[in-house]
ROVO-662838 format. One record per residue: x, y, z of N, C-alpha, C, O in turn. Coordinates in steps of 0.2 Angstrom, whole numbers, plus 5000, padded with zeros to 4 digits. Each point is the difference from the previous one (the first is absolute). Example, Ala and Ser with C-alpha at 12.3 -4.5 7.8 and 13.67 -1.06 7.14 Angstrom:
<atoms>
506649725039499650065000500450065000500549995003;499350064993500450065001499650055003500350065001;
</atoms>
This chain:
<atoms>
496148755121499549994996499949924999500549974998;499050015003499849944999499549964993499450014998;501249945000499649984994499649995000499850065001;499549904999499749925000500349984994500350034996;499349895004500249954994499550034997499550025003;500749984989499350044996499649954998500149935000;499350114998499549954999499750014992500050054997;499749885001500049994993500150064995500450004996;499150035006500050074995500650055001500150044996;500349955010500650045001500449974997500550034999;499649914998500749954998499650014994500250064999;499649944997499850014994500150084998500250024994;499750005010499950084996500850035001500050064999;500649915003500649985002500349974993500550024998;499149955000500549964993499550034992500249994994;499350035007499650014995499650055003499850025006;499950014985499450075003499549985002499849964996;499950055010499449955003499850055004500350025005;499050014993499750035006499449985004499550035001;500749915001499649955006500150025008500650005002;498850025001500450035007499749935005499549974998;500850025007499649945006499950055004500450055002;498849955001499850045004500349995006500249945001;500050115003500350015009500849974997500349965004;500050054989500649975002500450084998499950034995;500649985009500250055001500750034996500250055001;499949904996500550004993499650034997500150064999;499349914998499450044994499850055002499850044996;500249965009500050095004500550074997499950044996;500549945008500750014997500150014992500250054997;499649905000500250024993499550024996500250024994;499149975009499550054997500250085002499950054996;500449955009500450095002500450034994500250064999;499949894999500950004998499850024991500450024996;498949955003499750014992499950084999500150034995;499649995012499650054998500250084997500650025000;499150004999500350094996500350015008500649984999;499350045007500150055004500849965004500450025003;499649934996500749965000500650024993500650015002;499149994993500550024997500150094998500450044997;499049975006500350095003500450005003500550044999;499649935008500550005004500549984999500550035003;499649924992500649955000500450054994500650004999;499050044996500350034994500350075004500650024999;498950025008500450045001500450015005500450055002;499649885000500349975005499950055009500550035003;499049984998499650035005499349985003499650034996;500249955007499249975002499850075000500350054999;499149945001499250054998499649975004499949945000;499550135003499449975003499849954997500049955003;499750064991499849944994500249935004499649975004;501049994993500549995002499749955008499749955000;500450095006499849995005499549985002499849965004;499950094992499049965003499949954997499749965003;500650024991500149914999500249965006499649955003;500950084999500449945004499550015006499749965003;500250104999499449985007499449964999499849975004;499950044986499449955000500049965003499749985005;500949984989500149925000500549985007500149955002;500250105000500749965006499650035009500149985006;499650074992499950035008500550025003500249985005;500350064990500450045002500050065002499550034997;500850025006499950055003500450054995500650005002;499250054993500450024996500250075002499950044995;500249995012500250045003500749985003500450055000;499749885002500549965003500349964996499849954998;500850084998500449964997500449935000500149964996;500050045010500149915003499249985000500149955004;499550054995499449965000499950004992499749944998;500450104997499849984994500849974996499949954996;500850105006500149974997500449914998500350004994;499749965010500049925002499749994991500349974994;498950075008499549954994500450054993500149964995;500050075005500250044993500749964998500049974995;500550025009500549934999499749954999500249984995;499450015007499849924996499450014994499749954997;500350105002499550024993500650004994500149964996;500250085006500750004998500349934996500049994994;500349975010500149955002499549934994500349964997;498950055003499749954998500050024994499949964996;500350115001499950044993500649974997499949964995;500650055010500949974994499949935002500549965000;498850015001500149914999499449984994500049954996;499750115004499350004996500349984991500550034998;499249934998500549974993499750074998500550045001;499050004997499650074999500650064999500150054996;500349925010500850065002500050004992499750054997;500749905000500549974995499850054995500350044996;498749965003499750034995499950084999499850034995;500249985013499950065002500750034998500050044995;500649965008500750024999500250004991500250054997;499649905001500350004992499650054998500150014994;499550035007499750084999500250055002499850054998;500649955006500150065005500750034998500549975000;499550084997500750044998500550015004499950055004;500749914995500750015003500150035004500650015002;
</atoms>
């Protein structure tokens, strides 16, 4: 999985709550994935759902028949949530 260097609204929304997206940058891609209800369906039952996938084909043009095509982008939606400061505020609600 490959980083990029984030871009202004990804380093901010990193240290502080900040819902600033940069258009075509795919961090804010990523962590607009990572905001949404059908993301934390999955993450709470810890199982993807069509829901779920027809996201990632929206926005990624993934093939959500084909597990190695979707899931790369679901690691790094993954990945941009447990970077997102949002986590911090999300988690301090979530029962043990």
């Amino acid at each position: 999985m490959k980083h990029l260097p984030p871009c202004r609204d990804c380093d901010r929304a990193s240290r502080e709550l900040w819902h600033g997206v940069t258009v075509n940058c795919r961090g804010c891609q990523l962590r607009s994935v990572g905001r949404l209800p059908q993301f934390f369906r999955v993450r709470r039952r810890r199982q993807v759902d069509s829901a779920y996938l027809a996201v990632l084909k929206t926005i990624f043009d993934v093939d959500p028949k084909v597990e190695s095509s979707w899931r790369p982008v679901h690691e790094e939606v993954k990945h941009a949530f447990a970077h997102d400061a949002m986590y911090e505020v999300w988690r301090a609600g979530e029962p043990s």
